[in-house]
Every structure is written in structure tokens, then in C-alpha cells.
N, C-alpha and C positions, 0 to 999 in steps of 0.2 A: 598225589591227589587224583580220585579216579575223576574221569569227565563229569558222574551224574554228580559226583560233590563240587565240584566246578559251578557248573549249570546253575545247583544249588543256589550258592553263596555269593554269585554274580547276576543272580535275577533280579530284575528289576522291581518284581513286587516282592524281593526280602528287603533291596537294597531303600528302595521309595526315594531315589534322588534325581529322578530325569527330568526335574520341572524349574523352570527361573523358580529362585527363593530372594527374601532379603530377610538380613536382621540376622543374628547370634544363633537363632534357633532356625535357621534356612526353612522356615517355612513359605510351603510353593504358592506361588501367586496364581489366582485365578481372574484370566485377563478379561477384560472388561469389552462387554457385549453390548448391544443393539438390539434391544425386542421392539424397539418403538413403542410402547407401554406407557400410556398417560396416568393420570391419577384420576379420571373420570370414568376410567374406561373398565367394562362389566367381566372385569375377568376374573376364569375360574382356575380351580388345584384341584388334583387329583392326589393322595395320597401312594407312597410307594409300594405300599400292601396289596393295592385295588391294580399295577401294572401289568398286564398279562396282553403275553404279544400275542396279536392278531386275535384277541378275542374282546380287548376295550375300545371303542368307536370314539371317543373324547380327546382326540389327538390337540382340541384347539387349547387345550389345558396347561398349566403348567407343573410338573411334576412335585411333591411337597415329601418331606421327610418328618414334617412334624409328630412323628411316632414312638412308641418305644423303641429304641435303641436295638432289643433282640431283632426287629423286625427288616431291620435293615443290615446288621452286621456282615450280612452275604455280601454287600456291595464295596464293602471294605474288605474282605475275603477274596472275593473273585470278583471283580471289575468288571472286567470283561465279558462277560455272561449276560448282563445289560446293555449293551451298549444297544442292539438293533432294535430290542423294546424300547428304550427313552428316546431313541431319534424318529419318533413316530411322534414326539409330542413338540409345544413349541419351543418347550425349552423342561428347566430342573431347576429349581433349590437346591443349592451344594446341602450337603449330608445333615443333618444336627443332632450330630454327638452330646449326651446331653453336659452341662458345664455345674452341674448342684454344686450350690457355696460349700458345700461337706465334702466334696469330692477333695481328695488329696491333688493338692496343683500340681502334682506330675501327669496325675490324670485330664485334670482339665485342659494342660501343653497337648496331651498326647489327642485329643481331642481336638483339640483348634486345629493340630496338622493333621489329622483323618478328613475333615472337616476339606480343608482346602485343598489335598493331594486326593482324594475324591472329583473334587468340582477341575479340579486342573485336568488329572484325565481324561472327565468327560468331555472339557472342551478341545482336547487336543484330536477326538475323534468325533469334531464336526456337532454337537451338540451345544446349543447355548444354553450358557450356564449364570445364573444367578446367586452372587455369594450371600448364604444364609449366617446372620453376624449373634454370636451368643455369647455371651459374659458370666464372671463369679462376683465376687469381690474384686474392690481395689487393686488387689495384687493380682490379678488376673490382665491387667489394663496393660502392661506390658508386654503381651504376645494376641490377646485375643483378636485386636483388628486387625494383624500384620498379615497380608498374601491377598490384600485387595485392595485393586486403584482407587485413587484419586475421583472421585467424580462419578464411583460406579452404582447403577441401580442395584439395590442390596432389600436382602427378606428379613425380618424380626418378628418373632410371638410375643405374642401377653397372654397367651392359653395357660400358662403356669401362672400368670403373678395377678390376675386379676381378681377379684374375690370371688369365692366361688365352695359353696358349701360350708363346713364350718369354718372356712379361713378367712382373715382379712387379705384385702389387697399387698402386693407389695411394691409398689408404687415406688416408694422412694429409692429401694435399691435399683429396683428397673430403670428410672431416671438417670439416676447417676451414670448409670453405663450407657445409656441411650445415649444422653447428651456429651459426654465422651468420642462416642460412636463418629456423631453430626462433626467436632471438631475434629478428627482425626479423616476421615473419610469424605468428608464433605458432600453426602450420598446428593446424584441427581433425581432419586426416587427411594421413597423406602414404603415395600410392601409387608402392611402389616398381618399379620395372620391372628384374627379374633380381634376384640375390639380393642382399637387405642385408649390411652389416656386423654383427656382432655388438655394435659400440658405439654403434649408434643407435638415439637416444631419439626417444621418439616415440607416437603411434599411429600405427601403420606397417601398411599391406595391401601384402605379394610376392605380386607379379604375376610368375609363372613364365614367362621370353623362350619357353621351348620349347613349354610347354604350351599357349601362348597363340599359335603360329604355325600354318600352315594344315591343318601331317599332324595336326594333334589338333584338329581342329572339331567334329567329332563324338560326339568322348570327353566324357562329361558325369558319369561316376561318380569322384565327390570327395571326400578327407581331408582333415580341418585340424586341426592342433593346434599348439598355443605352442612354441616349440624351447625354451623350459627355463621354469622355473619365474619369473622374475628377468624375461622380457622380454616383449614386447606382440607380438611380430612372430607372423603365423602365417603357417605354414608348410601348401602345399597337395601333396598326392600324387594324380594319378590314376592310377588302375592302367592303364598303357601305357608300350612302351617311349619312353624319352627318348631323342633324338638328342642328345649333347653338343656343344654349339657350338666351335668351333675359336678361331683369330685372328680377332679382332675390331678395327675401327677406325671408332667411328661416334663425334661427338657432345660430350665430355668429355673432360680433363685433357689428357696430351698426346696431338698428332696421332700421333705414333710409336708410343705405349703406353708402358706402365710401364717402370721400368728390366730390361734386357736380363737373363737368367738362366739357369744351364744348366739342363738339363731332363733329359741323358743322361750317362753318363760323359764320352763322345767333345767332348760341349758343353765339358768345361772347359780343355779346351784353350787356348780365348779367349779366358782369362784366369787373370792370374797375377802374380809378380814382375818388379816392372823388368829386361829384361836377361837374363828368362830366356829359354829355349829348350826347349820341350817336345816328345821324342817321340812318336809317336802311330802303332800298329800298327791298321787294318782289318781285318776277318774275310776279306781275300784275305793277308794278309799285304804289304801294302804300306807303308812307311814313311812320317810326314807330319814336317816339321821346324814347328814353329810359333813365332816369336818376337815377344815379349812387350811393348809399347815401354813408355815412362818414364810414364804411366800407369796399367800394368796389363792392357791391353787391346790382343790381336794386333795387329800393324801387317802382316806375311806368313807367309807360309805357303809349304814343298817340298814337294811332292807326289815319291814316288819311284815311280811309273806313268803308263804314257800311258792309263789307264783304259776301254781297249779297242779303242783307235784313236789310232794312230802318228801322223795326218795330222792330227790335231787338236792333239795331247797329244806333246811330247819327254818323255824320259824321263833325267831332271827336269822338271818344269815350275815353275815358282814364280804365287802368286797375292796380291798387294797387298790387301789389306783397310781397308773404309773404316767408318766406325761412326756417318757423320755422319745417318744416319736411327733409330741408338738399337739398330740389331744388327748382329753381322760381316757384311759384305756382302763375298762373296770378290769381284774384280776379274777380267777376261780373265786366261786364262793368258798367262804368260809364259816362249816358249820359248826352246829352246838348241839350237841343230841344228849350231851349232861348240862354243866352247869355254863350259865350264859354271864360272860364278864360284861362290865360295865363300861358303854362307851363314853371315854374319859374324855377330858379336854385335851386341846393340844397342849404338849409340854412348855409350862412355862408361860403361858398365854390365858388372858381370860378368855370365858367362854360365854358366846353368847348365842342367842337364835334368832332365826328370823323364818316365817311360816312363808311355804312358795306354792302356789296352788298350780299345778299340771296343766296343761293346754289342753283343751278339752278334743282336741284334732289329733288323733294320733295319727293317723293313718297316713301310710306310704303314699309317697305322687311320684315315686316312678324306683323299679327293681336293684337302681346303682343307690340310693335311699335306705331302699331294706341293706343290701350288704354293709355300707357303711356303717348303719346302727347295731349290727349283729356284730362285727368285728370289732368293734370298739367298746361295746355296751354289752355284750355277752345274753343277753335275756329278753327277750319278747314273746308275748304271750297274745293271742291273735282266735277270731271266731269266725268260725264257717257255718252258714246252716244252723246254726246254736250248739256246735263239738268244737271245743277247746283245744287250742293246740297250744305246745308250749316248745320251746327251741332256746338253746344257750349253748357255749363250749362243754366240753369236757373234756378234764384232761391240761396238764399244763402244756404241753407243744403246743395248744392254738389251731389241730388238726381235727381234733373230734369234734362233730356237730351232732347235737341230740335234737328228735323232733318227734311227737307225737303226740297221741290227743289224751293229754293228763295223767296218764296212768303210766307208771316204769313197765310194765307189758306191751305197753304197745311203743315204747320207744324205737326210732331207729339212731342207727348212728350212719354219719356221710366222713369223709375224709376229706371235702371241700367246703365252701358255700356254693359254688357252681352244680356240685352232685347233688347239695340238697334242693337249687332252684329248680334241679329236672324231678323232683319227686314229682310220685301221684298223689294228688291228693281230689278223692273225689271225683274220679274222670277228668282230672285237668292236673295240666303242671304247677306248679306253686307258682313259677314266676308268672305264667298267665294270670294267676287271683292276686297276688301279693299287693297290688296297688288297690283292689276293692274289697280284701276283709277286711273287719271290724277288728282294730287292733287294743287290747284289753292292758297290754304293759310293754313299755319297753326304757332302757336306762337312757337312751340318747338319739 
């Protein structure tokens, strides 16, 4: 064996065993700290993205991981390479690997121990550390809380499970692992990150996601008071506006988000009775046929418009919808440029209608809006100036985006939606207009 395969196979970051563990799966304990941290008390996170030694001035912060996964994978990589930036702050959030109910539970184990063999390092080099606690399912409850004391202040999100865009909350799974959590741990403090549920017990400190992100580092003028008489949670205001966060998918319950839910009139189209067939009029006066399969839940959709462009769009077009990521996802059009079949009933099922009149509001309130409804709903058709623009996929990958003002000459095609938010349109970028055109169609 030469020395550097030695070296190798005897390093400590192949090996990941130099920490007290307990339990079957030796996962390492992350020992239990002292920040003196009340649940009244105005304190801020700093995300691991935003850390850059000697150039962040917010040391009185606590460090947070609540991010994509990619963004932090360094830290499990190379350790080491952080240590002198995080000791500048007052402490860290052990890591949060995310735990999705979908996730194969080898992954989820493999997770809980990144998770703690992270936060155990860093406290072995003088950094106080805070075990961040995340759960799956049931079957997850026997390794997720293991490698943290008794008694210790501990971090949890509801940035995934709360509702939030077209999801429902997910409340009840969240629960059950919370409350789990309380019996096993018996936390002297648990920092929430975004808002709690009103059913959790606790000493609980809300850490506000928006308050706590970079447009407010400055803002240091602070309210707290208890949201009702009955609960420990406090609740923090500073006086500035709040940006409201959009769709979210970090971290917690499922990777998809909560169950699917309309949010507009137009939304309930996508659900309904076996069998039925729902009418549906747009603010241009265009017809949609939507039908319903043995479910509940749209299986196609007729569009009675080529929504501003013939070369893209016949007129009918129909569009297949798929649900296996947890919302309508409309499919390519499918045209008719001979003969146009008849949209049948579902199989088996009477058919019936019900007329759903469009909300007369299209228009985007903020650019993570626009992509949502482009990625899921394929078709928006939108006015500047009184020039029509029209925009949908093409292409089955889900890669080509078409945009231009009505005509297939003046199409472009992007390989993103990010490529297409930097267009020009008019001396300005689209994502600067997208929240003040006049938006003429769109499926969701």
C-alpha cells in the first residue's frame, strides 16, 4: 500500500468517525451550547450564501442554512475552508440537508448524519453550534432526532410546509414530527425560521424568512409581542416594507409542496367531478373545454384560440395535462390543421358542464408569478404599448421558450425562463415590465 493510499483511506473526512455518536447508525452528537438566547429576543440569520470573510459586517447574526442543498454542499466537501468565516458570527445552524418524504430513506439517514457530523465539527473548532432538526415520514422518527441532547436549543422551518402559492399547508405532517421532536428532545428553546403554526407548543423564537434576508440588514427598529394571550410564540414587526415570498421549495415535507389548490376562480377548473366537462370564458372571450378524469382532476383541456399566433396555436388546439409533480402541468399543444375530433366525455363517466367566468385580474404581482404560470401553464399572451406578445414552450424537453409580438417572424426562442426574463423588450428587460403589462391570456 503506497503512503498516499494510506493517507487516503485513513482520513478522517473519508472516514467521518471522530465524533461521540449514539444509536445503530453512530450518528455524531452535536453537544449542547449556551448562546443565552431568549424567545423575546430580536435576533437575526444570515444565510450561508451571503458568508464572505471580512467582507460581511453582521457578525451579531446567526448563521442559517435554510437553502438549496447545492449551496452549501461545499461545507460537507470541505469543512474546513469555513471554519475562520463562521467564527466571526455568533454562532450556525447545523447544516439542513433537505429530508423530502420522496426522498429514498437511505438518503434521508445519509442526511440526518451530514447534518450532525457537520454541526459536530464545527463545534469541535470553537464555534457554537445550533442543531437544526428536520424530519420525513414516520419511518424517519427513528434516526432523525438522534446526535442531539437532552434539553438542547434546537432551529426548525415551516418555509416548506406553510401554504404558500398554489399549495395547501402541510400542517399535519409538520406536526406530527414537531411534536415527536418536543417528546424526544425536550428542546429548551426552539428557533423557528418563518412563521409557526398556531398549534405549537413550545418556547418558540419566529425568526421572520424576510426580515432576516439581505434588503433588511440595516433595519434594526423592532416590535415583539405574543400573538395572543394563550401562546409563548413572539411575534416580531419592524417598521419596513415586507417583500412577500412567492413558491417555495426548499428543505421539508414534500419535494412538490403541499396539496395542489385553486387560488383564482379560473384555477377551479382543475378540478371537479368524474366525467365532468367544464366551460371556461377568458377576459378575451375565448372558450376553454376542461375535462375532469375519474379522479377529480383535469386530465385535457380545448383551448378555442390560437392565442395570437396561427403558426404555433390551430384553432382548436387541445393540451393533455399531467399532475404527476402535485400541479396541472398543461402538455405541448396539440394541433388540428385537418380534421378537428370531438372532445368526448370521459370514459365511462357522464358528462356534464359547468360555465367558470376568468378573473378579470390577470396580471402578475411579482416575476417568481410570471415563471410559475409559464412553467406549469405553457401560454401567456400579454400587451405593451398596444404590441402583443405571446410566449409558451416548445418543444417536448420543457427547454424551448418562444416570445414575440404575434407573428412566427418575429419569434425568439430562449433555452431558459431566466434567458427569457433578461430579454429586451422595448428598452427595458421583461422582468422589469412583467408585473405592469396588461396580461390578455394565460392557463394558470
Amino acid at each position: 500500500m503506497t503512503e498516499e493510499n494510506f493517507n487516503y483511506r485513513s482520513s478522517p473526512l473519508f472516514l467521518r468517525n471522530e465524533f461521540n455518536s449514539k444509536g445503530k447508525w453512530k450518528i455524531p452528537i452535536i453537544p449542547k451550547c449556551d448562546l443565552n438566547i431568549t424567545s423575546n429576543e430580536d435576533l437575526r440569520v444570515i444565510g450561508f450564501d451571503k458568508v464572505k470573510n471580512n467582507k460581511d459586517k453582521h457578525y451579531n447574526r446567526l448563521v442559517h442554512f435554510f437553502l438549496y442543498d447545492y449551496e452549501f454542499e461545499k461545507i460537507w466537501e470541505q469543512p474546513q475552508k469555513y471554519i475562520d468565516a463562521l467564527k466571526q458570527y455568533k454562532g450556525i445552524l447545523s447544516p439542513d440537508f433537505s429530508m423530502y418524504i420522496e426522498m429514498n430513506p437511505v438518503m434521508q439517514l445519509y442526511n440526518t448524519f451530514r447534518n450532525r457530523w457537520v454541526g459536530a465539527y464545527m463545534a469541535s473548532k470553537g464555534i457554537k453550534v445550533i442543531p437544526t432538526v428536520n424530519w420525513g415520514l414516520e419511518n424517519t422518527f427513528d434516526f432523525c432526532f438522534n446526535g442531539i441532547e437532552k434539553e438542547s436549543t434546537v432551529a426548525v422551518s415551516t418555509y416548506m410546509v406553510n401554504e404558500h402559492g398554489h399549495h395547501k399547508a402541510q400542517k399535519d405532517f409538520f406536526l406530527k414530527g414537531y411534536n415527536e421532536m418536543l417528546k424526544r428532545i425536550e428542546p429548551e428553546l426552539v428557533i423557528c425560521y418563518s412563521e409557526p403554526f398556531p398549534e405549537m407548543e413550545g418556547n418558540i423564537l419566529y425568526i421572520d424568512y424576510n426580515l432576516s434576508s439581505w434588503q433588511h440588514y440595516s433595519d434594526d427598529e423592532v416590535k415583539a409581542y405574543t400573538k395572543d394571550n394563550t401562546s409563548s410564540i413572539i411575534t416580531k414587526y419592524h417598521y419596513t416594507y415586507v417583500i412577500p415570498y412567492d413558491s417555495i421549495s426548499k428543505g421539508t415535507g414534500s419535494a412538490f409542496g403541499g396539496e395542489w389548490q385553486p387560488k383564482k376562480p379560473e384555477d377551479e377548473r382543475f378540478l371537479g367531478e368524474p366525467g365532468e366537462i367544464k366551460v371556461t370564458f377568458n377576459r378575451r372571450g375565448e372558450k376553454f373545454l376542461t375535462k375532469i378524469g375519474d379522479d377529480g382532476y383535469a386530465v385535457k383541456e380545448r383551448h378555442y384560440g390560437n392565442h395570437g399566433n396561427s403558426y404555433y396555436h390551430t384553432n382548436p388546439h387541445d393540451h393533455y395535462i399531467d399532475w404527476s409533480n402535485n400541479h396541472p402541468n398543461l402538455g405541448s399543444p396539440v394541433n388540428y390543421f385537418d380534421d378537428i375530433p370531438e372532445f368526448k366525455k370521459y370514459e365511462g363517466e357522464s358528462m356534464n358542464s359547468k360555465n367558470i367566468s376568468f378573473d378579470n385580474d390577470y396580471n402578475f404581482k411579482s416575476v417568481a408569478e410570471f415563471k410559475e404560470s409559464l412553467l406549469h401553464g405553457r401560454e401567456i399572451v400579454f400587451q405593451v404599448n398596444g404590441i402583443e406578445y405571446g410566449m409558451f414552450f416548445e418543444g417536448e424537453d420543457d427547454k424551448a421558450i418562444c416570445f414575440g409580438e404575434s407573428n412566427k417572424d418575429n419569434y425568439i426562442f430562449f433555452k431558459t425562463v431566466d434567458d427569457l426574463l433578461n430579454c429586451d423588450i422595448r428598452g427595458q428587460l421583461l422582468k422589469d415590465v412583467i408585473t405592469q403589462v396588461t396580461v390578455l391570456h394565460r392557463n394558470i
